[in-house]
PAMARKOL-831366 format. One record per residue (C-alpha): x negated, y negated, z. Coordinates in steps of 0.1 Angstrom, whole numbers. Layout:
<rs>
x,y,z
X,Y,Z
...
</rs>
This chain:
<rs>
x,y,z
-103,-226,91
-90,-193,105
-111,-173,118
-115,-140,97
-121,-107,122
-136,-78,114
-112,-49,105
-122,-20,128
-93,8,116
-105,39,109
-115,38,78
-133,8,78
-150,19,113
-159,53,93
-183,26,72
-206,24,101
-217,55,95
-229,54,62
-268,43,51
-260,17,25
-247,-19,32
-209,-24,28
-193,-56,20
-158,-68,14
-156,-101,-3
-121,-121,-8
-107,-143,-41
-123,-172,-24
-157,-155,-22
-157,-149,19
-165,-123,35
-141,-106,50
-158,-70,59
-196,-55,67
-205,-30,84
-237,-21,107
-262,-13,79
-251,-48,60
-260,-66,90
-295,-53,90
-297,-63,55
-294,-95,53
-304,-104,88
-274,-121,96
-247,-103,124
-213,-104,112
-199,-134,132
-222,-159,110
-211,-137,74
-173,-132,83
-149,-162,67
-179,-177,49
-185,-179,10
-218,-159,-2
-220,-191,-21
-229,-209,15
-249,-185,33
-269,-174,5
-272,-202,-19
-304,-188,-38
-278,-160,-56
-257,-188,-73
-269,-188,-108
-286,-158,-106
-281,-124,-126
-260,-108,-91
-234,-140,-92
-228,-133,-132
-223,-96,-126
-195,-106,-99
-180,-129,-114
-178,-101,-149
-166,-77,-121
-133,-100,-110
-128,-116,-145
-132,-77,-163
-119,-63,-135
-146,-34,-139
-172,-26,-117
-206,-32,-124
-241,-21,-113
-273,-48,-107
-310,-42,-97
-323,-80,-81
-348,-96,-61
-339,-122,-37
-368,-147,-28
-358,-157,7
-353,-125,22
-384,-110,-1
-361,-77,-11
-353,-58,-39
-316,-49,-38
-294,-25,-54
-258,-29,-53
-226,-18,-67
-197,-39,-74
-163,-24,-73
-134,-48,-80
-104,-47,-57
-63,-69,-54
-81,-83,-27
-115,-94,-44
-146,-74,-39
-161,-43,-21
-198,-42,-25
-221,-15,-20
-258,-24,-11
-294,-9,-4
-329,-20,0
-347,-9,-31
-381,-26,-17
-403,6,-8
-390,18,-41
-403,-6,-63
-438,-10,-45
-439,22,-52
-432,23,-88
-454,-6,-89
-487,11,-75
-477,45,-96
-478,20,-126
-508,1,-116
-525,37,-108
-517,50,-147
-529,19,-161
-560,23,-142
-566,58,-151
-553,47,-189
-585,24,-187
-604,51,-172
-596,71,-206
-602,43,-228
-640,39,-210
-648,75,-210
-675,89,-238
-652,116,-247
-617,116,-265
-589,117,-237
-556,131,-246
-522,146,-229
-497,170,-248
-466,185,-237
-457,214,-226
-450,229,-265
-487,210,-271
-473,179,-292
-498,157,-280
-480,120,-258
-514,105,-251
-550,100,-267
-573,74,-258
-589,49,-281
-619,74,-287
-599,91,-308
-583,67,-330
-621,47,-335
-630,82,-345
-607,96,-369
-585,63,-380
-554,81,-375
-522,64,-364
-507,70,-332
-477,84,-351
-498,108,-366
-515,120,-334
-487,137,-325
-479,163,-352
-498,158,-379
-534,158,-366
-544,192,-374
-544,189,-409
-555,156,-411
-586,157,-390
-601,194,-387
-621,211,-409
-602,230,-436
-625,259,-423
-614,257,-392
-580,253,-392
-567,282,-388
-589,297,-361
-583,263,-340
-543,266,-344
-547,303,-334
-561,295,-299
-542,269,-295
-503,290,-302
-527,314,-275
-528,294,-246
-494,275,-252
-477,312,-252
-500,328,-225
-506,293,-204
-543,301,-202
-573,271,-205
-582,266,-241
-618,260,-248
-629,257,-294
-655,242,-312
-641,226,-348
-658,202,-370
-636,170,-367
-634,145,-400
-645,111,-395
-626,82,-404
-658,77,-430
-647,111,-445
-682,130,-424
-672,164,-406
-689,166,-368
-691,194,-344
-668,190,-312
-657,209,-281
-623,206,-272
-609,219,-238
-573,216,-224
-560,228,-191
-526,236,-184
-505,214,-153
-482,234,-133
-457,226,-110
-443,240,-74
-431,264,-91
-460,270,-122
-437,262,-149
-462,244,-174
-449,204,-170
-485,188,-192
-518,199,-214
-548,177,-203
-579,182,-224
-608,167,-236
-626,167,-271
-669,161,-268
-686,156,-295
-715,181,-296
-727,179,-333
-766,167,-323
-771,201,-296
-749,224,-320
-774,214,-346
-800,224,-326
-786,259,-311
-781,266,-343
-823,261,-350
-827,278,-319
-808,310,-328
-827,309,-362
-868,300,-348
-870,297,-311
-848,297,-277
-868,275,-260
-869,234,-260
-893,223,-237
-881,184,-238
-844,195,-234
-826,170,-213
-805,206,-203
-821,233,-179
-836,264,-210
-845,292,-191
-853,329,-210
-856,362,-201
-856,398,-206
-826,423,-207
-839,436,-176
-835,400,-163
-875,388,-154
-880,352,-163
-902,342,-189
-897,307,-192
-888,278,-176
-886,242,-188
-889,207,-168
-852,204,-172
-848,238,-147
-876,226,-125
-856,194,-113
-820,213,-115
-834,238,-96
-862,231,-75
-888,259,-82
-917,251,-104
-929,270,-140
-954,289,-118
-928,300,-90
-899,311,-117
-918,326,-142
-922,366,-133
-895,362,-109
-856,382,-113
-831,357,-127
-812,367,-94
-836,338,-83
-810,315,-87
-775,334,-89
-760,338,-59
-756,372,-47
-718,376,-51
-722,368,-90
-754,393,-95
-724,414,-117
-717,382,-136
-750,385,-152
-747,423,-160
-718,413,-180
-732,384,-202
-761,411,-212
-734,438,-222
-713,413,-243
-748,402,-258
-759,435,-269
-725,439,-284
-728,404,-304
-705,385,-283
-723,349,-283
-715,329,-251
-709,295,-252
-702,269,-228
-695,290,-198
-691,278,-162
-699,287,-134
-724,285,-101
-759,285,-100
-785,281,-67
-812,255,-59
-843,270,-38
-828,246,-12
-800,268,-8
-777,245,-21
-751,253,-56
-747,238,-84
-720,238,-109
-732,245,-143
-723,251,-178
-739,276,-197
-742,285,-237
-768,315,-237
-778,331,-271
-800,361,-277
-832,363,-292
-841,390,-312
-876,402,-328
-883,404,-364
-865,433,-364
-836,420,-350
-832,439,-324
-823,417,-289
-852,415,-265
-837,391,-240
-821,362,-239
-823,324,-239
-800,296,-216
-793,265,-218
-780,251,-184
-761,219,-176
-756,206,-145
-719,200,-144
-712,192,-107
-699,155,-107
-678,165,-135
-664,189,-122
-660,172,-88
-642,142,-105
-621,166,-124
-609,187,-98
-602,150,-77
-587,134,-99
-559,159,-116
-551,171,-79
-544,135,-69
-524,136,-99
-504,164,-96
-501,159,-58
-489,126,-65
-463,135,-93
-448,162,-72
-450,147,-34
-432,116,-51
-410,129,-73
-394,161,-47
-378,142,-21
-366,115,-42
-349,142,-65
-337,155,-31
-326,124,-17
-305,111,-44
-286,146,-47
-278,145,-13
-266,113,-13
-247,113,-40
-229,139,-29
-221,123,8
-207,95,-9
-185,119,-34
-173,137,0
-167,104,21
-143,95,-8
-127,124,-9
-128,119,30
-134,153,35
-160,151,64
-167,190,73
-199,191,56
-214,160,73
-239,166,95
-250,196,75
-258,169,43
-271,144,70
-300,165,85
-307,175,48
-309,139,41
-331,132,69
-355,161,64
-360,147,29
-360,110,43
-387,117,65
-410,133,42
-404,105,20
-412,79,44
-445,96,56
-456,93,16
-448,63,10
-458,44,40
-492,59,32
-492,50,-2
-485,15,13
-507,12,37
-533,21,18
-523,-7,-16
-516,-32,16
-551,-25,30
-567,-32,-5
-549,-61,-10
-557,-74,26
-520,-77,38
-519,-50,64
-496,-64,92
-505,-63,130
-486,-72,158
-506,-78,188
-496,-73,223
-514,-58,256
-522,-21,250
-527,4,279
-550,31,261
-544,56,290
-509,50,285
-507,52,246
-531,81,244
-506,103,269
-478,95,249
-487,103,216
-502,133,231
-467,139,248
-447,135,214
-472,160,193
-480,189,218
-442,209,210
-452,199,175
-483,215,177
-471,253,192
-510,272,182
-526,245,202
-530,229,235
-538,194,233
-559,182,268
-565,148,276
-598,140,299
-609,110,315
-596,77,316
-606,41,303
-583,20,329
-583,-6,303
-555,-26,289
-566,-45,255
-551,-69,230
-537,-47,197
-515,-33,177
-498,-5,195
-486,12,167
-509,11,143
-535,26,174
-511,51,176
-507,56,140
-550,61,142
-543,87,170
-519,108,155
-538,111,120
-571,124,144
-550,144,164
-529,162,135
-562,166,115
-576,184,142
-549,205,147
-549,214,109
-586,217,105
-590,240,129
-566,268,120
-580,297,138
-587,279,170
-567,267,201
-579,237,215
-580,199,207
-598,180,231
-592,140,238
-618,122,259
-610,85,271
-644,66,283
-655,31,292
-681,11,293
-682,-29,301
-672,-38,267
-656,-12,250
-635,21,254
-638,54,236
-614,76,224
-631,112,214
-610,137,192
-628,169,194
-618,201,175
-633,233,169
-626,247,132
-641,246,100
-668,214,101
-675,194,74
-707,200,53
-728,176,54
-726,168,16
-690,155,20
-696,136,57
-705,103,41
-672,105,13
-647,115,45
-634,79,50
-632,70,11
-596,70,2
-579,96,-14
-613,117,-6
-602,149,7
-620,181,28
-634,210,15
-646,240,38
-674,258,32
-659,278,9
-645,248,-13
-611,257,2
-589,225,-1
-569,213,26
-535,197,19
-527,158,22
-532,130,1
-564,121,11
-557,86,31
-556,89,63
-589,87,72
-590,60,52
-563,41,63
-572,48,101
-608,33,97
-593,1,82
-568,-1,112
-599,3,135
-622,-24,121
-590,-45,120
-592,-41,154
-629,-52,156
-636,-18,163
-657,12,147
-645,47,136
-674,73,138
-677,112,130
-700,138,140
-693,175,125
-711,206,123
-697,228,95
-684,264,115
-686,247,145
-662,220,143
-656,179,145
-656,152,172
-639,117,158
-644,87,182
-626,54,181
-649,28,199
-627,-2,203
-637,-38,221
-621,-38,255
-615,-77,259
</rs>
């Protein structure tokens, strides 16, 4: 047979440059063209494609959903679009089939990191759909114009309405006939003004019974605080509204409350103090009683208090309000408060009485758990957006063949490329380390070698610091080069951005007979000791002391201790919080 060459005029050499696979196909099914990117594909360099049938060299598509598209394509003469998985080479491809006189030109990519992708973002929404489903309280998600898209089993056990009717017709079929209209009030209220929206209804039971709930919803913004979701949460409260309500009528305090009732008097001295406050708080009956209620405020919300009493005096019940409260260990505590006022028999107020929940793991899995999600929804979504604009207009210009744009669209690309990389190889890494199918390669390591050079490619991206390297290990050990540096880079970078207001990262090598130390010391912000023992939990992420978030998604610690005990090493921490962090990689050196 003839040997087929490959074409190299211009415009065929032009295909070179391009990221997605191009092949040229004949009536007889051989190749005849591909360029660069289709040889990395498929494995295979051109000599062993060109002049053979796809039919030969790839056997496993015969039959298959790609072979009937083609053959549609040259029978239709049309071109087509497929999405497939091929077994051998364990990739999901995307290709585009143009017919030609000649036969076939098609257009491929590797869709792989896409679709694990999509697969963990589905696995991660039926988790937290299962989440929803397990949670005491009814779950549900509207839109942004507050039709509601999601509510959890809860709700339909509860009420027996269909998930049709969830979405419009709730209202009337489930509140109160009292309520009605003061619940659809707030609700138009924080749809038109995007503030959170906190009510208590009575809510009709599938059984025809009325019971009290609190419902709150919180708006989700995006980049650019447009309102994209409503997430709220509907409690059922009937049993303690049944029992503020006897407390506003006879008496403020219940001794037995599983809640923290504390009361006192306008001029703020405590008068009592249940067993509830004693172990939310720390101070005993004897050490409250007498004392200001500034006791456990903290100092910057002493005006808080001064506020409750003048909406108090002027009727204004407060229910259900959050906010921080202090231990006589120092430490806060979030807390939810509904405070009423007691009056004497002549009505007139003489102090007040609170009841006090400790709200801090709520809130704590709250505040995780929608950042993650709206972290994820907008890391994820931005560059892809990006990337497929940019890319579909390269391919509209390269068409055109009008060229004087490239580069410009090429770095755009690769801005947006990278970013999307760094995501998703986390979000990778991460699924792959939970699944146990992290790869390693390993090879002989120098440590003074690799720490110097990943110091060398981060210093000019690190301009506010100086990044000095002490001490040396001499060691050479069996490992993954890569993935050690991967570990290295995540300390180093987190130092750098942990430590805004400082100058210096300091990396210490050391030795000993069997193993070598790599020490990553900063000096910024510290990590309270409340969070040390979470700061390797995946998708855990750093607060300072004053609950300032850093950015990231949470996994690279994470990931980084898994690469190190893969190694049969151990990745410690010491931190003081204001005075900075020292991360060590101890790793066997034989």
């Amino acid at each position: 047979m003839q040997q087929i060459e490959q074409n190299t005029s211009y415009p065929f050499a032009l295909l070179d440059t391009i990221s997605e696979a191009v092949f040229v196909i004949d009536t007889t099914w051989r190749f005849t063209y591909v360029n660069t990117k289709a040889e990395e594909l498929v494995g295979k360099p051109r000599e062993a494609l060109l002049g053979n049938t796809i039919w030969d060299l790839f056997p496993e598509t015969v039959d298959t959903l790609l072979s009937t598209e083609m053959h549609c394509a040259v029978q239709q003469n049309t071109s087509t679009h497929v999405e497939a998985y091929y077994p051998p080479l364990q990739k999901w491809f995307e290709s585009r089939i143009y017919p030609s006189a000649d036969g076939l030109i098609i257009f491929s990519q590797d869709l792989t990191g896409r679709k694990q992708v999509e697969e963990a973002l589905q696995r991660n929404e039926a988790l937290l759909r299962t989440l929803a489903d397990t949670a005491p309280s009814i779950i549900w998600i509207a839109d942004p114009d507050g039709i509601i898209t999601f509510h959890n089993k809860q709700w339909i056990e509860y009420t027996g309405v269909s998930p049709q009717e969830n979405a419009t017709n709730w209202p009337e079929l489930v509140l109160h006939p009292d309520d009605l209209e003061r619940c659809m009030q707030a609700w138009q209220y924080s749809l038109q003004h995007g503030s959170n929206y906190e009510i208590e209804v009575r809510n009709k039971r599938y059984d025809g019974v009325y019971r009290w709930f609190i419902t709150r919803a919180k708006p989700l913004r995006d980049a650019s605080g447009r309102i994209t979701a409503w997430f709220g949460s509907t409690t059922d409260i009937h049993e303690r509204k049944l029992l503020e309500e006897e407390l506003g009528k006879y008496a403020a305090i219940v001794s037995s409350s599983y809640d923290a009732i504390v009361s006192k008097t306008l001029d703020g001295t405590i008068t009592s103090w249940n067993q509830a406050a004693e172990r939310m708080f720390g101070y005993t009956a004897e050490e409250a009683i007498g004392q200001p209620i500034t006791l456990i405020i903290p100092p910057e919300l002493h005006q808080e208090e001064e506020d409750i009493i003048g909406k108090l005096r002027q009727g204004i019940g407060i229910q259900h309000y959050e906010t921080i409260r202090m231990r006589k260990d120092g430490t806060r505590v979030d807390v939810s408060l509904s405070i009423s006022p007691i009056k004497d028999s002549a009505g007139t107020i003489i102090g007040t009485a609170k009841i006090i929940r400790d709200i801090t793991e709520r809130r704590e899995l709250e505040r995780r758990k929608d950042e993650f999600i709206s972290m994820a929804s907008h890391e994820l979504k931005t560059p892809i957006t990006s990337l497929k604009g940019f890319t579909h207009l390269l391919l509209r210009k390269f068409e055109r063949q009008g060229l004087q744009e490239e580069m410009s669209l090429l770095n755009k690309m690769d801005a947006q490329m990278n970013r999307l990389v760094k995501l998703i190889n986390e979000l990778l890494d991460a699924s792959k380390i939970q699944a146990g199918r992290l790869d390693y390669e390993e090879e002989p390591v120098d440590i003074d070698a690799l720490v110097q050079e990943t110091v060398e490619m981060l210093q000019p991206t690190c301009p506010t610091h100086t990044l000095s390297v002490r001490g040396a290990t001499h060691a050479v050990i069996a490992g993954d080069k890569d993935r050690l540096g991967q570990v290295l880079t995540n300390l180093i970078t987190n130092a750098v951005k942990y430590s805004p207001r400082a100058t210096n990262v300091d990396i210490t090598l050391s030795a000993s007979k069997k193993t070598v130390t790599i020490s990553v010391r900063d000096y910024g912000v510290g990590i309270p000791k409340a969070h040390q023992k979470n700061i390797f939990d995946r998708f855990y992420r750093v607060y300072d002391s004053h609950d300032k978030l850093f950015p990231g998604l949470g996994m690279g610690l994470y990931i980084a201790c898994e690469i190190v005990k893969r190694h049969g090493g151990d990745l410690t921490m010491e931190s003081e919080e204001g005075k900075g962090s020292t991360f060590m990689v101890t790793l066997p050196s034989k």
